[in-house]
Residue, then its C-alpha position, 0 to 999 in steps of 0.5 A: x486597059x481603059x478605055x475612051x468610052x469608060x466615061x459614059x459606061x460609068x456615069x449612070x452607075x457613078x451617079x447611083x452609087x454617089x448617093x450611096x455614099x453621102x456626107x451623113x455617113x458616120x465614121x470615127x477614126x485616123x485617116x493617114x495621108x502620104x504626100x510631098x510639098x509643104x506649100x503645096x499637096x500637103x496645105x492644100x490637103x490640110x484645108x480639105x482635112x478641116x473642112x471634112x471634120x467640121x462635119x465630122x468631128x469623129x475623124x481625125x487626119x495624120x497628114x505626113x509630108x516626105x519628099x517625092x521620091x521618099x513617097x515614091x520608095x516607101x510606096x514601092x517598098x511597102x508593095x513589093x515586099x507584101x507589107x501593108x501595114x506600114x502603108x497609108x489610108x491615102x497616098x499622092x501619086x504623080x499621074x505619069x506614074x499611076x498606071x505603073x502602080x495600078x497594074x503592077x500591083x493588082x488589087x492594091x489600090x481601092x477603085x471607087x468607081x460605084x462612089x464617085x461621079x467621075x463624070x463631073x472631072x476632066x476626062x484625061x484624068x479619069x481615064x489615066x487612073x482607069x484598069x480593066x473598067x474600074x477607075x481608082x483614084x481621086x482626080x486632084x491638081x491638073x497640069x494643063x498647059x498655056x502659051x505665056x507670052x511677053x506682051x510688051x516684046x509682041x508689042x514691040x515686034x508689031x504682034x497684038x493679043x490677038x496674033x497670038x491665039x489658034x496659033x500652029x508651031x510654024x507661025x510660032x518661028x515666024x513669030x519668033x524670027x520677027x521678034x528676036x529680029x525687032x527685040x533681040x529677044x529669043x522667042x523660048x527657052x528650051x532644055x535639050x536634055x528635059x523631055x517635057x516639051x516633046x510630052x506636051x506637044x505629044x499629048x496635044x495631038x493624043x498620042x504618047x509613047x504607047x498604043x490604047x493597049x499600053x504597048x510601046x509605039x514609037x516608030x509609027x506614032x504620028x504624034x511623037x514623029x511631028x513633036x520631034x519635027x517641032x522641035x527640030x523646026x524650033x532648033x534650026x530656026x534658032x528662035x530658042x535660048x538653050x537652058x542646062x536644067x530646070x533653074x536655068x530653064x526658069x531663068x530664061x523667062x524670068x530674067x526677062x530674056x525670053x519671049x514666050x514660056x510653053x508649059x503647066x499651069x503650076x508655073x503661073x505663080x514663078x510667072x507673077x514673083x517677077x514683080x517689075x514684070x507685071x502688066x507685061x504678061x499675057x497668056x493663050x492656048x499652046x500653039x497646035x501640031x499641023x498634025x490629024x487630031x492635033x489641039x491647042x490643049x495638053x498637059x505637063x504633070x500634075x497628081x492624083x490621090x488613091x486609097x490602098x485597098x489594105x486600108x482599115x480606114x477605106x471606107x472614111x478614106x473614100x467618103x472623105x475624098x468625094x464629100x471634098x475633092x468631087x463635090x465642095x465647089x469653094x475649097x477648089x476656089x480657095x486651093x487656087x486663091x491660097x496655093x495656086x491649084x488648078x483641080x480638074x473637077x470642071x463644077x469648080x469653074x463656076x466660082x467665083x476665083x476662077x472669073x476674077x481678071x488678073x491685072x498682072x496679066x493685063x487684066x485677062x481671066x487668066x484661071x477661066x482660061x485654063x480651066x476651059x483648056x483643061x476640058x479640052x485635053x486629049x486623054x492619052x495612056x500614059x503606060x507603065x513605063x512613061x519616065x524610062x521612055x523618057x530617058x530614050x527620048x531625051x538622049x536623042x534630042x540634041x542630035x535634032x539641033x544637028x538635023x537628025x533624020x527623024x526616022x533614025x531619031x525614032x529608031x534610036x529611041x525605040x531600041x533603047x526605050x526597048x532595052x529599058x523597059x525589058 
């Protein structure tokens, strides 16, 4: 299992071994890459493409775009069956998943802990590509997460800017009474069959559905207990639109009829299609658990990239990783400019992209914001079994609106999370 302490172990090593493995190295061949979404992992990985040939010229890339589950089904295939030939040099995978691939399928996967220096990236993501002291993968797009709000409906319900920051949940409802009371609008919208919410309120005070160990913990997790009485809280107090679905989850904010959305960075740009909207918006940190550890910053997905160890091109496949994704300080400028990315190397904050104020959020450094966030994530491990726990957690979250005990609602998930991951 990892560790918190694999940061400091393997900085010195890390930084030695970077050395090792500079951009002079000279390799001549095809670098395969599965990965999903045009817009998105696929453009952002044909621009670090370009950028590492205009130094090596030798190097070409055969960047393949599937769906994510078709990604996920070849990969899963492809291991089991013991048939690495049909495998990629580097494949995307989606970090909530990473430990069920590394530790399913032991030495499939190339560590790069002696070439790259991790200390230089958020530790939650290195620690959730972390095994048995070797850390595998190269830390890509981070989900960190903010508290969107409507200033104009705030304004209106008599809430400055201000009001809005080190907020804890309770404050949250009152806030939300005041403003449906003065606007008429709900103060969020929530989806009772999308466990999301319960993740992010979760990881904001360092827990997960499992131990440091990767064992199951539900019963006796504080964290998971205060993110379902959140919830709880925010469903009694009525301050919530219900939503069925993502589209409709989505609609509640951009038609305007909701308040404040709590999530992943990667929903600024949604956000900023709402073109009459703009000038109205602001963001903060999340609202914190009244909980020991509890934070202002968590994490809803997010992705990493990882070089399978059968690779014939391993080598040129690490050196192009860390030459542009641990090291290039202006393609991380440009992925957010172009594509809206947020990287978890924490140089890239530096540039100038990241400082730039956004008039649609009213002028505020909305990227600075959620790249210093983004350092103050709580590592967490996401286990093996992180989406069939999932399905336990949501099954059981309309009965909260019904004033479940919370014992027995975490009783109910521990049996059936149980059942599905034997």
């Amino acid at each position: 299992m990892y560790h918190k302490s694999i940061l400091s172990r393997f900085a010195a090593a890390a930084l030695a071994g970077a050395s090792l493995f500079a951009s002079t190295a000279a390799f001549a061949g095809e670098v395969t890459i599965w990965c999903w979404d045009p817009n998105f992992n696929v453009a952002i990985m044909k621009e670090a493409a370009a950028r590492y040939t205009a130094k090596h010229p030798d190097t070409t890339f055969n960047i393949v775009d599937f769906a994510k589950t078709d990604v996920e089904q070849k990969l899963q295939t492809a291991l089991s069956s013991g048939t690495t030939d049909a495998l990629p040099d580097i494949v995307l995978i989606e970090d909530y998943g990473a430990q069920k691939y590394l530790q399913s399928f032991p030495g499939a996967f190339a560590p790069m802990s002696d070439k790259v220096d991790y200390s230089g990236f958020a530790p939650y993501k290195v620690q959730l590509m972390t095994l048995d002291d070797k850390v595998y993968g190269m830390p890509f797009d981070s989900g960190v997460t903010g508290l969107y709000y409507r200033r104009d409906y705030l304004e209106q319900a008599g809430f400055k800017p201000e009001d809005m920051q080190d907020l804890t949940w309770d404050r949250f409802i009152e806030i939300g009474r005041e403003v449906e009371a003065k606007t008429g609008h709900k103060m969020m919208g929530l989806d009772v069959n999308d466990a999301g919410f319960i993740r992010i309120l979760m990881q904001s005070a360092g827990g997960w559905y499992f131990d440091d160990d990767g064992n199951l913990s539900i019963e006796d997790n504080a964290a998971l207990r205060a993110a379902l009485e959140t919830a709880q809280k925010i469903m009694k107090a009525g301050v919530y639109k219900p939503a069925a679905g993502w589209n409709d989850w989505v609609a509640t904010f951009t038609s305007g009829d909701v308040a404040t959305v709590t999530t992943g960075v990667w929903i600024t740009g949604t956000v900023k299609a709402q073109a009459d909207q703009a000038g109205k918006w602001g963001v903060a940190p999340i609202p914190k658990m009244n909980i020991e550890g509890g934070t202002h910053a968590s994490n809803l997905g997010g992705s990493s990239w990882y070089v399978l160890e059968s690779s014939g091109e391993k080598d040129e496949a690490i050196d192009f990783l860390n030459e542009i994704y641990a090291k290039d300080i202006d393609f991380y400028q440009k992925i957010l400019v172009n594509q809206g990315a947020v990287g978890s190397l924490m140089a890239a904050r530096t540039g100038a992209a990241y400082s730039e104020p956004d008039a649609f959020f009213g002028g505020e450094k909305v990227w600075q914001n959620f790249a210093d966030w983004l350092a103050k994530v709580p590592p967490v491990n996401y286990g093996v079994f992180t989406n069939e726990v999932d399905t336990a957690v949501f099954a059981h979250l309309p009965s909260l609106a019904k004033d479940a005990n919370i014992d027995d609602v975490l009783k109910a998930i521990h049996s059936q999370a149980e059942g599905q991951i034997q």
